[in-house]
C-alpha positions as CSV (number, residue, x, y, z in Angstrom):
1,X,-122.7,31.0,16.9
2,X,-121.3,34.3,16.5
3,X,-117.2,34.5,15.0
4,X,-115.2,34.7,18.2
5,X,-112.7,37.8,17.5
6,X,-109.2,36.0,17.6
7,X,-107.9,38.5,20.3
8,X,-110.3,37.0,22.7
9,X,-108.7,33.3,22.0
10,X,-104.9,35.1,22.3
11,X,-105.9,36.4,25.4
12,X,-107.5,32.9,26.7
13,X,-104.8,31.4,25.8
14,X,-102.3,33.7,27.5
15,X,-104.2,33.1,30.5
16,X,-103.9,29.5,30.1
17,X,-100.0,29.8,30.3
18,X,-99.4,32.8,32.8
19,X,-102.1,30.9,35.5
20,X,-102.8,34.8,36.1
21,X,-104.9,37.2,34.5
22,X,-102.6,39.8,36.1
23,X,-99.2,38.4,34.3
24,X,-101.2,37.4,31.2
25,X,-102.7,41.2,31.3
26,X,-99.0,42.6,31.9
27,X,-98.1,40.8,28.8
28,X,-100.3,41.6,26.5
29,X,-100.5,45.2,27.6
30,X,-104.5,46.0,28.7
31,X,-105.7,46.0,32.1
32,X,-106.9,42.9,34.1
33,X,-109.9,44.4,35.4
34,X,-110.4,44.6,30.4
35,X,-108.6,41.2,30.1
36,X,-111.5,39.6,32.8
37,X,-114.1,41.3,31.1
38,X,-113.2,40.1,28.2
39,X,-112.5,36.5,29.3
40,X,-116.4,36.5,30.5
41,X,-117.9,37.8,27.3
42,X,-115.7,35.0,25.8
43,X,-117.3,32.8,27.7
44,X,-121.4,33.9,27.3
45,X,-120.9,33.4,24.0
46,X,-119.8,30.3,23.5
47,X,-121.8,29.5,26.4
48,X,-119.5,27.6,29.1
49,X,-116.9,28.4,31.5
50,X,-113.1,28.4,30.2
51,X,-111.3,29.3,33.5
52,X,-111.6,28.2,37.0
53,X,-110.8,31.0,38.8
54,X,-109.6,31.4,42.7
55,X,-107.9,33.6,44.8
56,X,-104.4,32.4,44.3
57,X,-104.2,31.4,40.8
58,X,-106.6,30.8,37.2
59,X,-106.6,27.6,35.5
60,X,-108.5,26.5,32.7
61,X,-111.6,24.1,32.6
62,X,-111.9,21.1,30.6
63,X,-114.0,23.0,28.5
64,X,-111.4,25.4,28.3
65,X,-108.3,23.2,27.7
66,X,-110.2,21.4,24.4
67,X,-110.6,24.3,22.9
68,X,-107.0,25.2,23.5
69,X,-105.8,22.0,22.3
70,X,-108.2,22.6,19.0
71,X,-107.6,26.5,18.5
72,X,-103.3,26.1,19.5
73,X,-101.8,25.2,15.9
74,X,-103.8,27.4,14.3
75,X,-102.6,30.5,16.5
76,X,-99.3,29.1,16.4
77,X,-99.4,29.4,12.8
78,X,-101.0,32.9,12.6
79,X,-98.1,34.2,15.3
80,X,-95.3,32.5,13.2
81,X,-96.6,33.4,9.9
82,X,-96.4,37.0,11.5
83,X,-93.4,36.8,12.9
84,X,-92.1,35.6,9.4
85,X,-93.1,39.0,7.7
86,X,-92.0,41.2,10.2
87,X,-88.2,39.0,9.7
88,X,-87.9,40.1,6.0
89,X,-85.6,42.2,6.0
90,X,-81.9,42.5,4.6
91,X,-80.5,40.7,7.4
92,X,-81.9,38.1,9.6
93,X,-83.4,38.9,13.0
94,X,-84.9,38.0,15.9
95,X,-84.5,35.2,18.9
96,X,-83.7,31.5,18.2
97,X,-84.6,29.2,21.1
98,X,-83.7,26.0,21.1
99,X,-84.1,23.2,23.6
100,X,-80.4,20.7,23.6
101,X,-78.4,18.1,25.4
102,X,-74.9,19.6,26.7
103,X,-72.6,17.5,24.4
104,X,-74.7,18.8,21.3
105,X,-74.0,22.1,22.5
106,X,-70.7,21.9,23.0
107,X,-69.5,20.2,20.1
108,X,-72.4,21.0,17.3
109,X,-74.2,24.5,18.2
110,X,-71.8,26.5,19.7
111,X,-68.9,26.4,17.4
112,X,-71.3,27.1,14.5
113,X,-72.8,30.0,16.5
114,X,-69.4,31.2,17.5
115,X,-69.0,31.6,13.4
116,X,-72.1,32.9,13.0
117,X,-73.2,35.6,15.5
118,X,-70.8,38.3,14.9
119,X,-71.6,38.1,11.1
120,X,-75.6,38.9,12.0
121,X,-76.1,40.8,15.2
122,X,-79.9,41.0,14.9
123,X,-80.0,37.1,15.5
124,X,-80.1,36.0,19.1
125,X,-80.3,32.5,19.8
126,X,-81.3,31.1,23.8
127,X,-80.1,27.4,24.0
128,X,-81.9,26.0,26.8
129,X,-79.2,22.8,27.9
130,X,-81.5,20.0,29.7
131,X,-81.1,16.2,29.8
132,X,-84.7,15.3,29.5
133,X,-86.9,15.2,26.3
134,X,-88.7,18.5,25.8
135,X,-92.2,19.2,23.9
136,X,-90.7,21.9,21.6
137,X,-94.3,23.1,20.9
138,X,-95.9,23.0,24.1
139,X,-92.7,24.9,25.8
140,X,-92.6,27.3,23.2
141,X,-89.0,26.4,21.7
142,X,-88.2,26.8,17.7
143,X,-85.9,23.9,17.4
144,X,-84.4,20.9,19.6
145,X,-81.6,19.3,19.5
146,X,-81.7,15.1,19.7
147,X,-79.9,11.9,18.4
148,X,-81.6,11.0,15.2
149,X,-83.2,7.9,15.9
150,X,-85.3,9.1,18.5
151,X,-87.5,11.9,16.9
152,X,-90.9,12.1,16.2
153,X,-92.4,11.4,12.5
154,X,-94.2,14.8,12.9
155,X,-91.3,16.8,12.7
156,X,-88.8,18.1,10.1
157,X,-85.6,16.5,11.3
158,X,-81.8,18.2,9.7
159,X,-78.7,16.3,10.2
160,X,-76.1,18.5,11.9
161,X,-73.6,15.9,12.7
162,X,-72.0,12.9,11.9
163,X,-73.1,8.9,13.1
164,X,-71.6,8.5,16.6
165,X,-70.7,5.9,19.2
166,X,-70.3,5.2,22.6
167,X,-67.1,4.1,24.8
168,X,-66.7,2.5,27.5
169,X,-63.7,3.7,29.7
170,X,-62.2,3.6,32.9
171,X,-58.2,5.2,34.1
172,X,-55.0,3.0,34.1
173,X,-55.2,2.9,38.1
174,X,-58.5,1.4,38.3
175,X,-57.7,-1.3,35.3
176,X,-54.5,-1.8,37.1
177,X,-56.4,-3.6,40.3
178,X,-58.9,-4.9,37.9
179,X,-59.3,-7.0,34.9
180,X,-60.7,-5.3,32.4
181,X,-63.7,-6.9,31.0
182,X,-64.5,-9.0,28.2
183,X,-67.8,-8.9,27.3
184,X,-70.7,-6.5,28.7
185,X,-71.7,-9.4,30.8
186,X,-68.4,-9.0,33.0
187,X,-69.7,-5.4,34.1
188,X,-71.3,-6.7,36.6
189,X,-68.0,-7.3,38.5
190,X,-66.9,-3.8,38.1
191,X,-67.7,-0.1,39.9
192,X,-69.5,1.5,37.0
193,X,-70.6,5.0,36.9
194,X,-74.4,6.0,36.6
195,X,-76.0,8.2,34.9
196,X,-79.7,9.2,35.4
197,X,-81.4,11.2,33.0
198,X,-85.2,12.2,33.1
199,X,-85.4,10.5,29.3
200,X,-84.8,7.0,30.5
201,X,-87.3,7.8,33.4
202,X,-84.4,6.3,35.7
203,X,-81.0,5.0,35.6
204,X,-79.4,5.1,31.4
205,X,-79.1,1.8,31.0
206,X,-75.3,0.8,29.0
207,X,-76.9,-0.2,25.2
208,X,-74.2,-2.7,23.7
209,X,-74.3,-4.7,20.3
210,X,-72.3,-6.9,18.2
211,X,-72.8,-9.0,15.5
212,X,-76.4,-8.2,15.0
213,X,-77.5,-8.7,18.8
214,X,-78.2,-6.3,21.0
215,X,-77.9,-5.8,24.4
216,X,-78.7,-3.2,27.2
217,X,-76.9,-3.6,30.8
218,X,-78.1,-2.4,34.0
219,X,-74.3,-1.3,35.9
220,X,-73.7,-0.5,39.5
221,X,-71.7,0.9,41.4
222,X,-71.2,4.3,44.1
223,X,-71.1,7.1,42.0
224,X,-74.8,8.4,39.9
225,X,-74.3,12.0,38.2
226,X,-76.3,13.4,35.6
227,X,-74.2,15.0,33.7
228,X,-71.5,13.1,31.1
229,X,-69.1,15.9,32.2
230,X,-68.7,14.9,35.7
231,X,-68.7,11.2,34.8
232,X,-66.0,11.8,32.7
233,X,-63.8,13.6,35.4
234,X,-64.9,10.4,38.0
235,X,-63.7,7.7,35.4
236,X,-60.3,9.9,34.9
237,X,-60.1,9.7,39.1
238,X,-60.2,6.0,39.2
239,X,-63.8,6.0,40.4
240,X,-65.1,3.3,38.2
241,X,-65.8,2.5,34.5
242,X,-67.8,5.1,32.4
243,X,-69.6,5.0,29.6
244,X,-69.6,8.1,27.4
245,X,-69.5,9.2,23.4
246,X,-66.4,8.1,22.1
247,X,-65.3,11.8,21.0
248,X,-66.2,12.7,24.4
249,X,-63.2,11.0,25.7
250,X,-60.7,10.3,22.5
251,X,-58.5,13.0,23.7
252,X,-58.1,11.6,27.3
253,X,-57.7,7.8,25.3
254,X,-55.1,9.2,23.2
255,X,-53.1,10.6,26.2
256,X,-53.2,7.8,27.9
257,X,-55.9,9.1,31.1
258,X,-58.2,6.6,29.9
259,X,-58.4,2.9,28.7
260,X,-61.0,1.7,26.0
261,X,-62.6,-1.6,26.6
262,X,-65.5,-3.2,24.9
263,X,-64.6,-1.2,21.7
264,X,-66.1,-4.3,19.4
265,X,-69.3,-3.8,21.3
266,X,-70.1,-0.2,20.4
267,X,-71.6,0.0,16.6
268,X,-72.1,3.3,15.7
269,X,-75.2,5.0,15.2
270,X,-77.3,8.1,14.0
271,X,-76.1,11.3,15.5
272,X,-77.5,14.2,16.2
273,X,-80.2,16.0,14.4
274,X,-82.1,19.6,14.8
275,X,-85.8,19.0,14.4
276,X,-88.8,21.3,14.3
277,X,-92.7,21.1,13.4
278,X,-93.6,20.0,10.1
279,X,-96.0,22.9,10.0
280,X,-93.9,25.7,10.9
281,X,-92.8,28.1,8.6
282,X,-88.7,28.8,8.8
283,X,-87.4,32.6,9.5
284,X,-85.2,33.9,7.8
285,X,-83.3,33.7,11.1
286,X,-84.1,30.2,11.3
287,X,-82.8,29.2,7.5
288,X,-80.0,30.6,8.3
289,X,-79.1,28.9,11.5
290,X,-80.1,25.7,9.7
291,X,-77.8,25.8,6.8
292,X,-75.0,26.7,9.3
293,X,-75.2,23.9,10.9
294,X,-76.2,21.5,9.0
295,X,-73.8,18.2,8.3
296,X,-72.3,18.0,5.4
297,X,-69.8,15.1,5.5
């Protein structure tokens, strides 16, 4: 079989991602009457159909999406590789994206950044906040952002902050017209605040241990949010017990608008850690976001 020329497999594969041969043409910069063309010649060669085509939108076959799935590294590498070269240069440049939870941005990313930024203004970094678990590769990020035991083996995984635990916490008011509880078991007699996040694939389920055992709890009560922010404010209201990382809430503990219980139940464990493909050559950009953030307690 003939050497396919490697702007034929960009192309397919900027197809693949736009669903259009009108965005994907827009993006690369030819015409999609040229891109279609050469999508077709593409396809005599090797000798099957890549794309299903309609009126409405372009998808690719199952032909098509193997040899995406086998070609994808490899053009991954080749784009980073050039992106790498075109980097060196005195300072640092280029975008950063990077997929993270709201907490780690907040307390890890963005006060390094704020330090950072001003000193190199040819860096730009996009951090993408969402409470689900994110294919880094497949949605094109550099980096993510995720508690450290819960990353893959395939990736390069950097420690940017120190081990963490959770608290359990609810006001003064609410503890006044109920005893607080002793054990995890006793949740079950109080108005606890939810919290669903697309990771769990339902309702975050309170993980408790002591002693060696473990122990996860399923809570109830009338309040679900999805964001630790707004179960915060709820358990300051007297809307139930919340639990939430423990530096989260140590301000409001110290100041008395919240009351710690279950403290002897809450080990700590591996914080957060920015991870990236083991195969993926760092920018310049990206070494020096890395070192920036990186925990060195």
């Amino acid at each position: 079989m003939a050497r396919q020329p490697i702007n034929d497999l960009l192309a397919l594969r900027t197809i693949a991602r736009e669903r259009s041969f009108t965005r994907a043409a827009a993006q690369i910069g030819v015409s999609p009457s040229a891109l279609s063309h050469a999508i077709r010649a593409l396809e005599e060669r090797v000798g099957v159909r890549l794309l299903t085509r309609t009126t409405r939108s372009v998808a690719p076959t199952d032909a098509g999406e193997r040899l995406l799935d086998a070609i994808g590294p490899y053009l991954d590498g080749i784009e980073t590789e050039l992106a790498a070269l075109g980097a060196l240069r005195d300072k640092p440049a280029g975008r950063i994206r990077i997929t993270t939870g709201i907490h780690a941005a907040q307390t890890i990313l963005w006060p390094a950044l704020a330090k950072l930024l001003p000193a190199y203004p040819d860096i730009e970094v996009e951090l993408a906040v969402q409470t689900g678990f994110v294919d880094i590769v497949a949605e094109r990020f550099d980096a993510g952002v995720r508690l450290g035991e819960t990353i893959g083996q395939d990736m390069i995984a950097v420690r940017i902050g120190p081990d963490m635990r959770m608290a359990a916490v609810g006001s003064p008011g609410y503890f006044a017209e109920h005893d607080p509880p002793a054990t995890p078991h006793d949740l079950a007699g109080h108005r606890c605040i939810n919290l669903r996040f697309p990771t769990y694939g339902g309702l975050y389920a309170w993980e408790f241990e002591r002693s060696g055992r473990a122990l996860n709890v399923r809570v109830e009560g009338q309040l679900i949010v999805n964001e630790i922010l707004l179960a915060r404010r709820a358990a300051r209201d007297g809307a139930g017990i919340a639990y939430l990382p423990e530096d989260y809430v140590a301000e409001d503990i110290r100041e008395g608008r919240l009351t710690r219980i279950l403290a002897d139940w809450c080990p700590p464990f591996p914080g957060y850690h920015l991870y990236y493909p083991n195969r993926r050559q760092r920018s310049p950009a990206m070494t020096l976001l890395v070192e920036a953030i990186r925990f060195r307690g």
